[in-house]
C-alpha positions in Angstrom: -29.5 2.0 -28.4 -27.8 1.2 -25.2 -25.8 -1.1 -24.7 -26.3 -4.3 -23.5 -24.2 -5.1 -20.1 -22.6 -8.8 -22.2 -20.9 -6.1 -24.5 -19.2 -4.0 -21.9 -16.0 -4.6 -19.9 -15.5 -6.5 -16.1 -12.6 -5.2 -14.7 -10.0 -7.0 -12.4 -7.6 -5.5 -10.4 -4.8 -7.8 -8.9 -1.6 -6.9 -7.7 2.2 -7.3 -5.8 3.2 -10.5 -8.4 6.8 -9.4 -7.7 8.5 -11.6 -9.9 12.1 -11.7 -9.6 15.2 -12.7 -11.7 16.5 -14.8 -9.1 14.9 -14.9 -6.1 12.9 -17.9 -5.0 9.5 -17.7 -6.0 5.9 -19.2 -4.6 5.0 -22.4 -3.9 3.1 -22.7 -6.7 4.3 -21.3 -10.4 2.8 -18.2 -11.6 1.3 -19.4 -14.7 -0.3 -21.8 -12.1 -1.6 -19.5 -10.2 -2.9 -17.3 -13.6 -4.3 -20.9 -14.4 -6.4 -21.1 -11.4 -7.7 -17.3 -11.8 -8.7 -17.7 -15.2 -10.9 -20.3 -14.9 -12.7 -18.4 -12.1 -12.9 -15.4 -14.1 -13.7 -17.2 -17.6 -17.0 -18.2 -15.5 -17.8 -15.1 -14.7 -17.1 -13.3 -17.8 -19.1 -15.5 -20.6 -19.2 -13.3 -23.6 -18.4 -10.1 -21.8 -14.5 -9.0 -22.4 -12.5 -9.0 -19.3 -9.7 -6.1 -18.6 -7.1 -6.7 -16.1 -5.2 -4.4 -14.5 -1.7 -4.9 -12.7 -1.9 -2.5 -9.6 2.0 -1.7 -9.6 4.9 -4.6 -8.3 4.1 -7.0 -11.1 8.2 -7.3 -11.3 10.6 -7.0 -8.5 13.5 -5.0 -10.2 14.8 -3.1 -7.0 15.3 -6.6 -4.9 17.2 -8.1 -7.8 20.9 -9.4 -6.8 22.2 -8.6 -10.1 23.2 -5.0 -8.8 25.5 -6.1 -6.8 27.4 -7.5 -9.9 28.1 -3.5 -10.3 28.7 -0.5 -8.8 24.9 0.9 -9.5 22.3 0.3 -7.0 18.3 0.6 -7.5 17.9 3.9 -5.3 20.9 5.6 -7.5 19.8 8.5 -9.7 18.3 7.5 -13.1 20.8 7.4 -15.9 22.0 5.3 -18.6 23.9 2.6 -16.9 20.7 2.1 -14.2 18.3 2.1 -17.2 20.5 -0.6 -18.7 20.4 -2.8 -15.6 16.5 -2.4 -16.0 16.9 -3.9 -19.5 18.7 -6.8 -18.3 17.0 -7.4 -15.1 13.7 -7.6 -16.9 15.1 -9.5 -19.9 16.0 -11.9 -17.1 12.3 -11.8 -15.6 10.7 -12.5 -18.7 12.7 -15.7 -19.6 12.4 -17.4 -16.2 8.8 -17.1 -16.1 8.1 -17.4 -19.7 4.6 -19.5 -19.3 3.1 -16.7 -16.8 3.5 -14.2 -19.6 2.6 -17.1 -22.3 -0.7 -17.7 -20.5 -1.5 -14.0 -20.3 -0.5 -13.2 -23.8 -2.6 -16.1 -25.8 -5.5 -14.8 -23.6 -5.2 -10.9 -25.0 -4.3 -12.0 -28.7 -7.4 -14.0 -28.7 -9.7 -10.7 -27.6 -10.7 -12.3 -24.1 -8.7 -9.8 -22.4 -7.3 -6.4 -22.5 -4.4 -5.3 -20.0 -3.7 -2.1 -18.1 -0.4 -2.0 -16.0 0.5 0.8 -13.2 3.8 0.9 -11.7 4.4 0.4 -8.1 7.3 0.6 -5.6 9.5 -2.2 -6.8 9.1 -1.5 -10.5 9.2 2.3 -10.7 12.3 2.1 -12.2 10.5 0.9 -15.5 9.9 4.2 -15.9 13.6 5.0 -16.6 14.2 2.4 -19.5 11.9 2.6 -22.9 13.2 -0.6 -24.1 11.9 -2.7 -20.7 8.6 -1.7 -20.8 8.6 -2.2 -24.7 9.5 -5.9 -24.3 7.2 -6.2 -20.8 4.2 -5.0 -23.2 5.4 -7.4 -25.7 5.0 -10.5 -23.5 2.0 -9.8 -21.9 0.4 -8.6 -25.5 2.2 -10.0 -28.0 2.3 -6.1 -29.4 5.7 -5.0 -30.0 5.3 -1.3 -29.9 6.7 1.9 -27.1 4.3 2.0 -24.4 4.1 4.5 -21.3 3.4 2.6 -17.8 1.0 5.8 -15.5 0.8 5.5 -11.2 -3.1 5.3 -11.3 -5.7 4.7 -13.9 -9.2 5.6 -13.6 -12.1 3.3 -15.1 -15.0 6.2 -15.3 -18.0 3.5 -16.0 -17.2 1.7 -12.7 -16.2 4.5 -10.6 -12.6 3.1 -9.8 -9.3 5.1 -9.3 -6.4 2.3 -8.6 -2.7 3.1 -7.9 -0.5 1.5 -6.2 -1.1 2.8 -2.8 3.1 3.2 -1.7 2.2 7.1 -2.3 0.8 6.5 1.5 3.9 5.0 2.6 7.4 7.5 3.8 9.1 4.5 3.8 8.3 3.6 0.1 7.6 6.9 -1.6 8.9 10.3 -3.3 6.9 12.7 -5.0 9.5 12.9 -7.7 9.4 9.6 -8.2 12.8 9.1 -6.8 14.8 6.5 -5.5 13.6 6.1 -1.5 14.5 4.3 1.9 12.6 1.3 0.9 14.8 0.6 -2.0 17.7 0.6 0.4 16.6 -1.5 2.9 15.5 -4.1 -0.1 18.5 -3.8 -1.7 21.0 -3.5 1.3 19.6 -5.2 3.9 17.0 -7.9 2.9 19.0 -9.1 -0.7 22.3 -8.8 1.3 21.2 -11.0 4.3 21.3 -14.2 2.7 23.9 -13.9 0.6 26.3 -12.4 3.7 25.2 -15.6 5.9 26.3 -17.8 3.6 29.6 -16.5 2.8 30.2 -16.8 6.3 28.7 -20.0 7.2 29.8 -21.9 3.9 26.0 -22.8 4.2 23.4 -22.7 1.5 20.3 -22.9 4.2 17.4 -22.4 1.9 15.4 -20.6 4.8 17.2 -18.0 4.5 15.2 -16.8 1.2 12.4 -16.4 3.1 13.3 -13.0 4.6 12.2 -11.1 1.0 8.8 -12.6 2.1 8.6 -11.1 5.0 5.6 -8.6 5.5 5.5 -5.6 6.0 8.8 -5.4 5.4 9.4 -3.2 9.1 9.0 -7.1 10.5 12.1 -8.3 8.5 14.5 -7.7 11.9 11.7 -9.8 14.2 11.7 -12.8 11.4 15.7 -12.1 11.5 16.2 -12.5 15.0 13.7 -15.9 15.1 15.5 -17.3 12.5 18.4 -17.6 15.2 15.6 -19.0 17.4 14.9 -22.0 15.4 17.7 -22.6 14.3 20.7 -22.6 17.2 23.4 -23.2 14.5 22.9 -20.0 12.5 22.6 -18.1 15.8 25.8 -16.2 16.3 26.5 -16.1 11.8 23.1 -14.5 11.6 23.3 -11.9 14.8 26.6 -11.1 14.1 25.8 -11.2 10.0 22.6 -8.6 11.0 24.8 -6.1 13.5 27.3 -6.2 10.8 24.6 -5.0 8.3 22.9 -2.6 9.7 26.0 -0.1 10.8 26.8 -0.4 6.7 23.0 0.3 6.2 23.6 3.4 8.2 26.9 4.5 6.8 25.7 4.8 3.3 25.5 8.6 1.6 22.3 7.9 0.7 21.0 6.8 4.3 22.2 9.5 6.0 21.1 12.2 3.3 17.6 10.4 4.2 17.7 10.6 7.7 19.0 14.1 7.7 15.6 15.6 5.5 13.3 13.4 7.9 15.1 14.4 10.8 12.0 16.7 13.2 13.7 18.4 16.7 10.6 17.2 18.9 8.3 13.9 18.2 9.4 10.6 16.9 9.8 11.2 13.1 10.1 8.4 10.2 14.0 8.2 10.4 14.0 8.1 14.2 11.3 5.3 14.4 13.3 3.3 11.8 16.5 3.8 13.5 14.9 2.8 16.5 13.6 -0.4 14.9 16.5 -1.3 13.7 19.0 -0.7 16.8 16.7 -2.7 18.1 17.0 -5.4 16.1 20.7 -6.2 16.7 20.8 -6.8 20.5 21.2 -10.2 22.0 18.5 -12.5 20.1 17.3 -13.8 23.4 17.0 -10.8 24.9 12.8 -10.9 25.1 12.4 -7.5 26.6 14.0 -5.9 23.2 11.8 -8.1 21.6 8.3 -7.1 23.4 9.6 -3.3 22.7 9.9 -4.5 19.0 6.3 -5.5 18.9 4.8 -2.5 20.1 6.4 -0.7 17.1 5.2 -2.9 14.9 2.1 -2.3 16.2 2.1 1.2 15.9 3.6 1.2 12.5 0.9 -0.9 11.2 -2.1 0.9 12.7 -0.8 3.9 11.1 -0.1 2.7 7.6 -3.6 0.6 7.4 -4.9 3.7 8.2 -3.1 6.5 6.2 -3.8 4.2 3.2 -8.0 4.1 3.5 -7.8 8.1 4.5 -6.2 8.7 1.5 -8.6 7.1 -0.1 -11.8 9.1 1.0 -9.5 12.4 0.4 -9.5 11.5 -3.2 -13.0 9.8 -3.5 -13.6 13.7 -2.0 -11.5 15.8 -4.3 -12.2 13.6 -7.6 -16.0 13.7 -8.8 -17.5 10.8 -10.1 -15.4 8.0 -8.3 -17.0 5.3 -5.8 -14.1 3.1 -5.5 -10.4 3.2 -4.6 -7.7 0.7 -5.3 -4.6 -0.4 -4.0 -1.4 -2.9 -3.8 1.4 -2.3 -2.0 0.9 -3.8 2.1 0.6 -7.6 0.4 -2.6 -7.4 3.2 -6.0 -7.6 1.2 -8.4 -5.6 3.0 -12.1 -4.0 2.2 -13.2 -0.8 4.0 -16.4 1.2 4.2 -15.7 4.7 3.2 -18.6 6.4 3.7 -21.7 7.1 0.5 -21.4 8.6 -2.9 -24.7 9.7 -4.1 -26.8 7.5 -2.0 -24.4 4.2 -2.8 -21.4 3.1 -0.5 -17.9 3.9 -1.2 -15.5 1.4 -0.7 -11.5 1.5 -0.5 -10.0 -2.1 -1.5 -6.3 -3.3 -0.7 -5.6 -5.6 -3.7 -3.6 -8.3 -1.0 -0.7 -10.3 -3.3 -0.4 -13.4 -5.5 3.5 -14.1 -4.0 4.7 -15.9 -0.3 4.0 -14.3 2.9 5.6 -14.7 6.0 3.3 -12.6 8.0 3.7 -11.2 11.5 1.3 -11.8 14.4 2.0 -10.8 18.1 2.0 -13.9 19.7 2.1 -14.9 23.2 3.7 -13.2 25.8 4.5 -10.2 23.2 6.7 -11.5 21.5 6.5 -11.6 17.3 5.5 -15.0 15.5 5.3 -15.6 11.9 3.0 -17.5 10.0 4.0 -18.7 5.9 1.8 -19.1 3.2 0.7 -18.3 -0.5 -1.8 -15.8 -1.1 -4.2 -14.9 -4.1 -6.2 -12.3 -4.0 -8.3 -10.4 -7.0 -11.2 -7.5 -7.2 -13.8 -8.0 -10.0 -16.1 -4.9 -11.0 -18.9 -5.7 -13.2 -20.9 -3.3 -15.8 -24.3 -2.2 -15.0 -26.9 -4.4 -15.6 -25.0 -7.6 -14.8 -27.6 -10.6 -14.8 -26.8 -11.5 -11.4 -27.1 -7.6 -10.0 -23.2 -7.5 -9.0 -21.3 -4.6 -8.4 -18.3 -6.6 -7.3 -16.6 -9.6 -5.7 -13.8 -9.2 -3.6 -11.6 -13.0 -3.4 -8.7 -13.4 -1.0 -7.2 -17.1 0.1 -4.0 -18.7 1.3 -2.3 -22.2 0.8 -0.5 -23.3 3.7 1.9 -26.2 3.1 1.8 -28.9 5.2 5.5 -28.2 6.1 4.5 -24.5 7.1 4.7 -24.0 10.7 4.6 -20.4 12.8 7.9 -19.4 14.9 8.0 -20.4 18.1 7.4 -18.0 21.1 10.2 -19.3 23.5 
């Protein structure tokens, strides 16, 4: 006998949580926010169990200060010391956002839900340290037991491959699952900023936080240089703080080994664009013409990843039988495109958005960058055949602005 539609699975896909050890976090709390989505989905589901699945960045390990309190850094080679800074960096995690995890956990040990986790950008480096992921599986399950974390999963009875979706980024991927340019830039430039501003100024300025919300991440020197906009005091500690960052940035072994392997004779390849960017970046902050040039990469750069990321998407919905759907984090931007038709029925490729802070780019007026804050949720629901109001899917995105929120200005 079949079974009835009440006895099979929804599945929800969120993704990019990025909790951090240290880092400010959202306006509102995380088990908040989990709060909020469960009663949503607790409507939906009525007797029906609900799986969730984390699609990569649920932690933040590689923009974590604590390495900087050694001499290992989150784009080293795997070994035993990195693997132990895991440990602690996600021993850290866990405590400070205890309730988030409580709130899942009580939900799964009570049978309403079942969790999946793939790993992502910012938390591939679970994959280096056995006793992290044992202790993440034990907070969200309350199952103490070793536990492998994949880069996709596949749900066969909706059609749905999800991973991450950084596999579509140069910046943010390696095939080998090694440590890449993004890590750097996170770790060196975006974690460093603050901190470097400070010791300089003697300051604590909170806004300076801001810059690891920032996205996409190739608009952190735009939001850089408008910070010295806004505010007149910081201007010369922050340009001076940024030039002085960058030519460490591209001193570093590691940079320049990158650079070298992306390095083409003719065309303007990954390395040259981001160099570009960021030379850029460190002229005069009033200088508007540097700033319009700015832009136009940003435009470029986005175009391309939005659009490298659904292609990707109908090469596999191609290659991979039986699949309708694809899934991805990663941009923080929650998007739905038509793919095309899989045996008569449309094929759709979904960008999973975030639940953190944004501070998102726009190209404002007169071409120069603005920059608008707010939190985001965002969540994809598949429902089992047969579901008693004929759904296939919802697709949910919003964003709380605060009433203090207010874009850069375009002087």
């Amino acid at each position: 006998m079949a079974a009835m539609s009440g006895d099979r699975p929804m599945v929800i896909f969120v993704s990019d949580i990025h909790l951090t050890d240290a880092l400010h976090g959202a306006a509102v709390p995380r088990a908040a926010t989990f709060r909020r989505f469960w009663t949503r989905i607790q409507a939906s589901r009525g007797h029906r169990p609900a799986h969730l699945c984390f699609v990569g960045d649920l932690f933040d390990i590689v923009r974590s200060p604590s390495w900087f309190d050694g001499a290992y850094r989150p784009y080293h080679d795997p070994g035993p010391q990195v693997a132990a800074e895991v440990e602690r960096i996600t021993d850290a995690i866990l405590a400070r956002e205890a309730p988030f995890f409580e709130a899942i956990r009580t939900r799964v040990e009570g049978g309403e839900l079942e969790v999946h986790y793939c790993l992502g950008n910012h938390d591939r480096l679970l994959r280096h340290s056995a006793g992290a992921r044992r202790k993440v599986w034990k907070a969200l399950t309350g199952r103490d037991e070793d536990v492998e974390f994949p880069n996709e999963h596949v749900f066969p009875d909706h059609g749905v491959l999800a991973y991450h979706g950084n596999v579509a980024d140069d910046i943010n991927y390696h095939p080998d699952g090694a440590g890449t340019i993004g890590d750097a830039i996170g770790s060196e430039l975006i974690v460093r900023f603050p901190r470097a501003v400070r010791l300089m100024t003697g300051e604590q300025y909170e806004d300076l936080d801001d810059v690891d919300d920032v996205r996409p991440v190739y608009a952190v020197p735009a939001w850089v240089r408008q910070l010295g906009v806004l505010k007149p005091q910081l201007l010369r500690p922050v340009h001076r703080t940024w030039v002085e960052l960058i030519e460490s940035f591209f001193s570093r072994p590691f940079v320049k080994q990158w650079m070298r392997e992306k390095h083409t004779r003719f065309g303007l390849d990954t390395g040259k664009k981001l160099r570009l960017m960021l030379e850029l970046s460190t002229r005069r902050i009033m200088v508007k013409g540097s700033d319009k040039r700015l832009t136009e990469i940003y435009k470029v750069m986005q175009h391309a990843f939005d659009g490298k990321m659904a292609r990707l998407g109908v090469e596999l919905v191609e290659e991979r039988k039986g699949l309708r759907y694809v899934v991805n984090g990663h941009s923080h931007f929650a998007s739905m495109v038509p793919l095309g038709n899989v045996g008569g029925r449309p094929s759709v490729y979904f960008n999973t958005g975030t639940w953190r802070s944004v501070h998102q780019i726009g190209h404002g007026i007169g071409g120069r960058p603005t920059f608008l804050p707010y939190d985001a949720m965002s969540y994809l629901v598949f429902f089992p055949d047969g579901d008693e109001l004929g759904r296939d899917y919802e697709w949910w995105t919003g964003a709380m602005v605060s009433a203090g929120a207010a874009a850069h200005p375009d002087q």
